[in-house]
C-alpha positions as CSV (number, residue, x, y, z in Angstrom):
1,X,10.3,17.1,-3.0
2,X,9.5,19.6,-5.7
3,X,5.8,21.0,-6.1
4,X,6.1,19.5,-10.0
5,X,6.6,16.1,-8.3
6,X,3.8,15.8,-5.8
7,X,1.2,15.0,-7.6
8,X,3.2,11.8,-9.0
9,X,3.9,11.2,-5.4
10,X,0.6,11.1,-5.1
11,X,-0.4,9.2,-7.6
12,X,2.4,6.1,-6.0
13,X,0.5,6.6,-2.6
14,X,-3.0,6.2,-3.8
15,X,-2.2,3.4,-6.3
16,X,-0.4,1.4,-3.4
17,X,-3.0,2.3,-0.5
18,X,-5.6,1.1,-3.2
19,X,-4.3,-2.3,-3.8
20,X,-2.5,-2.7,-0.8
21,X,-5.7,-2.6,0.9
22,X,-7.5,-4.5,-1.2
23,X,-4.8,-7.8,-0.6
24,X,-5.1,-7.8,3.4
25,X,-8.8,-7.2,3.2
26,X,-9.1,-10.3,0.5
27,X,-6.9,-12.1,2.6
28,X,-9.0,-12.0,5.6
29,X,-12.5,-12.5,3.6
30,X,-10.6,-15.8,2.4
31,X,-9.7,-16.6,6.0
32,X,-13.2,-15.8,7.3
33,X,-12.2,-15.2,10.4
34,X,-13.0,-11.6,10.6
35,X,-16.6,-10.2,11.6
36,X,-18.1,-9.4,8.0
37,X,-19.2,-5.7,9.0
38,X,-15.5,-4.8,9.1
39,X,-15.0,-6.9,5.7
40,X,-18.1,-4.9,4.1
41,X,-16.6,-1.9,5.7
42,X,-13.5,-2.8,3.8
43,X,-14.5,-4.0,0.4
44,X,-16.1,-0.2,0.4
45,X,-13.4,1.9,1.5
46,X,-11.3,0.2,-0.6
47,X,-13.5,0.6,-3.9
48,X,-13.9,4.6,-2.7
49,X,-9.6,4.7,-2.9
50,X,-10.1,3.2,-6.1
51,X,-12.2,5.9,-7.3
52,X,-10.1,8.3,-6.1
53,X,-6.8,7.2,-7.1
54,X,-8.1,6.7,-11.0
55,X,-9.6,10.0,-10.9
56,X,-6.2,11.1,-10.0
57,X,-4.2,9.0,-12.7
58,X,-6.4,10.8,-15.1
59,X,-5.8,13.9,-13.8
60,X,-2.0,14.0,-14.3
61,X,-0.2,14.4,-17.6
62,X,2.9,11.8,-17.8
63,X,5.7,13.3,-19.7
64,X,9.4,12.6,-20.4
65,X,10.6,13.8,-16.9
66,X,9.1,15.2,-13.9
67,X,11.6,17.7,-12.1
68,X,15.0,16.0,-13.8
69,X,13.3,12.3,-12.9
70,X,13.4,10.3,-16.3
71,X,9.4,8.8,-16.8
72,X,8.4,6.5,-19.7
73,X,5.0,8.1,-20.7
74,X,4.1,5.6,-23.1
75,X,3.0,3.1,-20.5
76,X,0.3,6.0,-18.7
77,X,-2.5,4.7,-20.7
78,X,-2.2,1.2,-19.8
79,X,-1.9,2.2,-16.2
80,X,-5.2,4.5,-16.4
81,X,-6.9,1.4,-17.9
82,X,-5.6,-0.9,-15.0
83,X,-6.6,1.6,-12.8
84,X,-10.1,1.5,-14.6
85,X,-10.5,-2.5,-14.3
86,X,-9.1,-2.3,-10.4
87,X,-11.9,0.2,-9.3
88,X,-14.6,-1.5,-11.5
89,X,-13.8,-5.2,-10.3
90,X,-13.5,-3.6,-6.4
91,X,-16.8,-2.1,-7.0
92,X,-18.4,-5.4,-8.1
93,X,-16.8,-6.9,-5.0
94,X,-18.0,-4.7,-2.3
95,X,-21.7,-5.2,-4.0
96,X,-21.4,-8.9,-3.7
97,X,-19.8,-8.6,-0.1
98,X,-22.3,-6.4,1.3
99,X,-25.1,-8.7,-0.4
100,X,-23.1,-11.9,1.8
101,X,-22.5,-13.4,-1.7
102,X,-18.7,-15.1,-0.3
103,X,-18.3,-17.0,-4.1
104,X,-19.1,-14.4,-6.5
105,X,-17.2,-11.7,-3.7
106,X,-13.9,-14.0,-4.0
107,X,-14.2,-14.7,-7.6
108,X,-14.5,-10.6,-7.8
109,X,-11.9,-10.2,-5.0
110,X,-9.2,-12.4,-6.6
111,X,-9.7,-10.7,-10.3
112,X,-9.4,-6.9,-8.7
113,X,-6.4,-8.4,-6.5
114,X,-4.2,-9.7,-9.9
115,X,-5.5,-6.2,-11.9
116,X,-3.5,-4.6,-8.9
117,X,-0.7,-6.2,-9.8
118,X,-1.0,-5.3,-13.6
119,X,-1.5,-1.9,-12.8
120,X,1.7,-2.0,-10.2
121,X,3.7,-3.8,-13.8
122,X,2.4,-0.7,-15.7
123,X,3.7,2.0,-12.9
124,X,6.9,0.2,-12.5
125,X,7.3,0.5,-16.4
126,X,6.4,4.3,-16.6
127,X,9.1,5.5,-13.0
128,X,11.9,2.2,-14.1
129,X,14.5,4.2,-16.4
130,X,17.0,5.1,-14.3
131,X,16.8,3.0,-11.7
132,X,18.6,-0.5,-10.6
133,X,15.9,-2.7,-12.7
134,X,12.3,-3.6,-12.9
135,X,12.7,-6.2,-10.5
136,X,13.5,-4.3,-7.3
137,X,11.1,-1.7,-8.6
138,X,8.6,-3.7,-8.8
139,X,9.2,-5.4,-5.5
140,X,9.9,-2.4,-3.7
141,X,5.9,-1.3,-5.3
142,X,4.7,-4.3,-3.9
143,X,5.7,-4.4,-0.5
144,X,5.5,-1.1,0.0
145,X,1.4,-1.7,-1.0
146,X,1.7,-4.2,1.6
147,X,3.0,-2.1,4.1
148,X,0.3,0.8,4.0
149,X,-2.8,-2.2,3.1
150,X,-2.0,-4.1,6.7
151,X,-1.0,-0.8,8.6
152,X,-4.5,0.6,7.5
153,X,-6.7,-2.4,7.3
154,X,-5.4,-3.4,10.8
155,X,-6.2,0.3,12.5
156,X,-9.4,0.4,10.9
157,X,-10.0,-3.5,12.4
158,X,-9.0,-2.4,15.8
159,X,-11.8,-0.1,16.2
160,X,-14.3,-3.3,15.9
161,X,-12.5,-4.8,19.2
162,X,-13.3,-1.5,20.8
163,X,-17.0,-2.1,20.0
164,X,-16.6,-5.6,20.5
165,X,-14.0,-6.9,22.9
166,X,-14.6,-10.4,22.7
167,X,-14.0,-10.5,19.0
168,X,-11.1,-13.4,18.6
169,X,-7.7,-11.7,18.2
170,X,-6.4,-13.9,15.5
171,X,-7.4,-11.6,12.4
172,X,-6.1,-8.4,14.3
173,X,-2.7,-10.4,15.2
174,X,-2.2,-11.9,11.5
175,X,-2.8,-8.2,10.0
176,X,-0.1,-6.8,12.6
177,X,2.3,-10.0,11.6
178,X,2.2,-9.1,8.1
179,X,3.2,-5.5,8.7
180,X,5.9,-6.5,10.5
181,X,7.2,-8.9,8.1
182,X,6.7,-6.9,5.0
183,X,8.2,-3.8,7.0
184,X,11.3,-5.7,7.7
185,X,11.4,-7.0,4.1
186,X,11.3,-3.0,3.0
187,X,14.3,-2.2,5.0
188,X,16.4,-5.1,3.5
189,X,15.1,-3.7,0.0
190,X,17.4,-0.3,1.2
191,X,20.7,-2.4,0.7
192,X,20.3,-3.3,-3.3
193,X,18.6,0.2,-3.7
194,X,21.7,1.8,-2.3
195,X,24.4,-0.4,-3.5
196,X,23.1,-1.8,-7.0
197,X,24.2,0.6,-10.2
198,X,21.6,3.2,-11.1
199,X,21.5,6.1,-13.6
200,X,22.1,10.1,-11.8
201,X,19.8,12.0,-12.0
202,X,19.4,15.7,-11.6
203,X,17.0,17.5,-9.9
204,X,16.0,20.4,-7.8
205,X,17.5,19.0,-4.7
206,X,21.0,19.2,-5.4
207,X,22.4,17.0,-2.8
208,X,23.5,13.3,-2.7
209,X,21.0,10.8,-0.9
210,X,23.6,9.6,1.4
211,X,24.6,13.6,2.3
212,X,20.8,14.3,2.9
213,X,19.5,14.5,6.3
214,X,16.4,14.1,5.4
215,X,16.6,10.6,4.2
216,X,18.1,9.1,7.9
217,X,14.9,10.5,8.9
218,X,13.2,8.4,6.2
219,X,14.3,5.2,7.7
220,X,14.7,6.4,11.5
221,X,11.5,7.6,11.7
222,X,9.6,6.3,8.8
223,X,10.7,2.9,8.9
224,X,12.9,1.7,11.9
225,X,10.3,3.4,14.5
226,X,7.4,2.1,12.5
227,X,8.0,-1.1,12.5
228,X,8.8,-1.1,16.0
229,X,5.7,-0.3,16.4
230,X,4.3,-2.4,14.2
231,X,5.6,-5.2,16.4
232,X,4.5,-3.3,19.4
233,X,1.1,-4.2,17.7
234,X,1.4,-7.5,16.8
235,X,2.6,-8.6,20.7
236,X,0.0,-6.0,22.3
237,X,-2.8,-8.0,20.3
238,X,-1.3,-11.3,21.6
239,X,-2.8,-10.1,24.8
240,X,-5.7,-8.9,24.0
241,X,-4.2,-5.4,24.6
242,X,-6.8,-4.0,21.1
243,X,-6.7,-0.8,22.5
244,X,-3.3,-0.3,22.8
245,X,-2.6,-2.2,19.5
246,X,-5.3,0.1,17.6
247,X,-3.4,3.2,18.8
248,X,0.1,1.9,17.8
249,X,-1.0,1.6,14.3
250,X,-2.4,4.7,13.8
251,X,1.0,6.3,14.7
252,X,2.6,3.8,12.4
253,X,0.6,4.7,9.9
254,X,0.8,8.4,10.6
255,X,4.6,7.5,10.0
């Protein structure tokens, strides 16, 4: 990865850790299952991404390309203004969950969670061009969003077993089923990504994805050990294990 290219790489990261982690958290609020510290906890944190990740979409000039990589710049405004209405709805919705309003939090909840997904249609428009079609893009956003919401959401939840052993495991074990569904969902996205027809593009790292190293790392390390341990964390919470599951996600997510 070129140094032109990182702060679009960014950008992606924030923008799914952001709404990512605002899904899983809504989820459990809807469930109600979880202890509300940790949602309160969560609705915050997530709001303080959002902040973060539109202060870096404002910060970055989309042009026609970024090192070779074709962009579409003419969608960047409309994904600054999703952006906008995702951190203003998540901050109305950690106001109202701190305050133990549940109504006006879900109404609040539900209207920052389907801004997310404009703002993922926007930044699928803008990286698209020369790829295998906005549908596998957009997919590929949207799991991927899942991946790092439940990976992060369910380490942070861990730590309120260690606090509080007898907290029921269900919430812990339904975050840590999701990762590993959505994980093995991500790896199945691979096989269309590799195989489906797709533009070539020329950049500063002259070598063919199948020829680069680096990528069998990508998957072997990044993805096949993670969700390993992902399910290492959903069967270690099965038992109550919330130690051991806690410390499992924080290497997947370190992954």
């Amino acid at each position: 990865m070129s140094p032109e290219s990182l702060p679009f790489a960014l950008l992606i990261l924030l923008v799914e850790l952001t709404i990512g982690g605002l899904w899983v958290l809504y989820f459990s609020q809807v469930r109600g299952q979880s202890t509300p510290s940790f949602v309160k906890f969560g609705a915050t944190s997530v709001a303080v991404v959002a902040a973060i990740t539109l202060v870096v979409a404002a910060q970055i000039e989309v042009g026609g390309d970024v090192d070779g990589y074709p962009l579409d710049g003419s969608y960047a405004d409309e994904l600054r203004w999703a952006l906008a209405a995702v951190f203003g709805l998540t901050v109305l919705h950690a106001a109202a969950t701190v305050r133990d309003q549940r109504i006006p939090a879900l109404a609040l909840g539900a209207a920052a969670s389907v801004a997310g997904i404009v703002a993922i249609v926007f930044l699928t428009q803008v990286v698209v061009g020369p790829t295998w079609g906005f549908a596998l893009v957009f997919s590929s956003f949207v799991i991927a969003a899942l991946v790092l919401g439940a990976v992060s959401q369910g380490m942070v939840l861990g730590h309120w077993y260690l606090v509080t052993p007898r907290l029921p495991e269900q919430p812990l074990r339904e975050m840590t089923g999701l990762l590993v569904v959505v994980m093995v969902i991500q790896m199945l996205l691979l096989v269309p990504a590799l195989a489906l027809p797709h533009d070539t593009v020329v950049t500063s790292v002259d070598t063919d994805i199948l020829s680069n190293p680096f990528f069998y790392l990508r998957v072997g390390g990044g993805m096949v050990f993670a969700a390993l341990l992902a399910w290492m964390a959903f069967d270690a919470s099965g038992v109550r294990a919330m130690m051991s599951a806690t410390g499992l996600l924080y290497i997947a997510m370190a992954l």
